[in-house]
N, C-alpha and C positions, 0 to 999 in steps of 0.2 A: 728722658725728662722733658716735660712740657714745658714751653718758653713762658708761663704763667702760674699761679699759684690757686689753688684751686680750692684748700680748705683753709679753716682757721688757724692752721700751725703756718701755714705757706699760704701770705697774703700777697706777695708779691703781683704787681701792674705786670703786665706783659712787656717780656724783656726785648721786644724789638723795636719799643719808643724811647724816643729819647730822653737824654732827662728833663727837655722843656715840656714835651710832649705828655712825660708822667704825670705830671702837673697837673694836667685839664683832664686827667683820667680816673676814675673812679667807678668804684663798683655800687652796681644797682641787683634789683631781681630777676636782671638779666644775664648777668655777667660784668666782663669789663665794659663801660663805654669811652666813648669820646665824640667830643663837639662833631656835628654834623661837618662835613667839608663839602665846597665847589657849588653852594648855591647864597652863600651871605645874607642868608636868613639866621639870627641872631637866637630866634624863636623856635629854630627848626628841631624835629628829634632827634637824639643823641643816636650816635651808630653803636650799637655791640659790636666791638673789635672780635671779643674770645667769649661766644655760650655757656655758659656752664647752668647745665640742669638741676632743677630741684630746689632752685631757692626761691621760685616765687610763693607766695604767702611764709615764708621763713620768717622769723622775727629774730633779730640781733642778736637774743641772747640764744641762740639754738645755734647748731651745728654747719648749717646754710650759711650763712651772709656773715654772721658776727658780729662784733661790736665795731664801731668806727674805730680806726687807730694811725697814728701821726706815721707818713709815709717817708715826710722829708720836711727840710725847713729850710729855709732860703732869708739871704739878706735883702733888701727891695734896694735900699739905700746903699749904695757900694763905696761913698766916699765919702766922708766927715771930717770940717777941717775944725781942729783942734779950738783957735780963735776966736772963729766965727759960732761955732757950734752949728745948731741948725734941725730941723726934723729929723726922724731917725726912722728908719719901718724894717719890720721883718715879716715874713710869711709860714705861717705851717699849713701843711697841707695831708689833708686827712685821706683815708682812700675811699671814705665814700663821704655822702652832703651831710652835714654835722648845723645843729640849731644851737645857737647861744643866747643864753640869759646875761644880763648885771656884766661884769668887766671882768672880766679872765685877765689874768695880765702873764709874760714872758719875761726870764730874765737873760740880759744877755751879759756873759762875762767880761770882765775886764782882765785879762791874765796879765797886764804887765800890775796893777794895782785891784784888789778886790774893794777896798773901797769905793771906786769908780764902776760898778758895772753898772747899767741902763739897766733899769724896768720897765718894758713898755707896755702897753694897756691894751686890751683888744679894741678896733677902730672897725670893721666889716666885716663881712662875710656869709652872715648866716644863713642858711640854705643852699650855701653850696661845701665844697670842698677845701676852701683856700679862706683858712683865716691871714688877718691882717692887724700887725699890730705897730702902735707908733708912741713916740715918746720926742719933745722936745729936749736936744741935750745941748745947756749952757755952753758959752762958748768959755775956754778958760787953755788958758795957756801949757799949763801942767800937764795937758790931757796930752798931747804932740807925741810920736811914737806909739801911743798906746794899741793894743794889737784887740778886736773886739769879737769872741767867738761866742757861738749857739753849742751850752754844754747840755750833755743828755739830759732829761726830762724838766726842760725849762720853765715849759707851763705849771702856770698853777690856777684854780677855777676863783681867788679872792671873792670868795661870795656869790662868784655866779655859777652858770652851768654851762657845760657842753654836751651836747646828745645829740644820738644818732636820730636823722632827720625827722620829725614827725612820730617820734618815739619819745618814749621815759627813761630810753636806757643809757645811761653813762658811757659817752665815749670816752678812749683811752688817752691816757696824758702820757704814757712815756714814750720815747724815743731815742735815736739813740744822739750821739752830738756829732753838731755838721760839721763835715769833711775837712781837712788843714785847708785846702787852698780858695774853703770860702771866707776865709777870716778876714776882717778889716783892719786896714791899719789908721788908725788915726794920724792925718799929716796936719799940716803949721798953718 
């Protein structure tokens, strides 16, 4: 078995990066890449980690490259204090560069109360890999304990779009929900 996923059933990043490393990885029509290393040129070309042949002139909806699809999602903000309240941000992160229109927004749950869950708003990203989204949450006493997780397929496009970069094609919303030990807990 190859430590990379090679078609559209098996899109997986190559399994010898870490998971911060997943992150800034993403597939082009080259293959996997990742940020250039060892000259801190910001501008410099991205390395192909893993080749894979036969996707250059591919278009997303064929059998090559695919459509963009949410690879992971991540908390930005790891600590929210109940009181104060305070900015709030979370990241999804697609496997390849995805273009946004209008305000995509995310919801994040609240499992100790559903009433309480955060919707944050798309806030950057577009033209790469890694959306960002943020939401001011009041500060309010009540909130204290609250436990704060990414349930599977949070996104929603509210009016706007996501697509695969420099395409028409509809990147993918679902995914699955982030891991137990990314949860927040809301302290005092």
């Amino acid at each position: 078995m190859g430590s990379w996923g090679a078609t559209t059933t098996d899109e997986s990043k190559p399994k010898f990066l870490t998971d911060a490393e997943k992150r800034d990885c993403f597939a082009d029509n080259t293959g996997w890449t990742f940020p250039a290393g060892g000259n801190g040129n910001p501008n410099a070309q991205r390395e192909t980690l893993v080749a894979i042949g036969d996707l250059t002139g591919r278009a997303s909806t064929t059998a090559g490259l695919g459509r963009g699809t949410i690879s992971s999602t991540r908390f930005i903000t790891t600590t929210l204090g109940a009181a104060a309240g305070g900015s709030f941000s979370a990241e999804v992160i697609y496997n390849e560069e995805v273009d946004v229109t209008g305000t995509p927004q995310m919801t994040i749950t609240n499992e100790t109360d559903a009433a309480r869950n955060v919707v944050l708003d798309y806030a950057s990203g577009t033209g790469t890999n890694r959306l960002t989204f943020t939401s001011t949450v009041a500060g309010n006493a009540t909130n204290e304990n609250d436990v704060l997780a990414v349930q599977a397929n949070s996104v929603a496009l509210n009016s706007g779009t996501i697509k695969d970069k420099g395409t028409a094609v509809d990147s993918e919303l679902t995914h699955a929900a982030q891991a137990a030990t990314t949860k927040i807990s809301v302290g005092a």
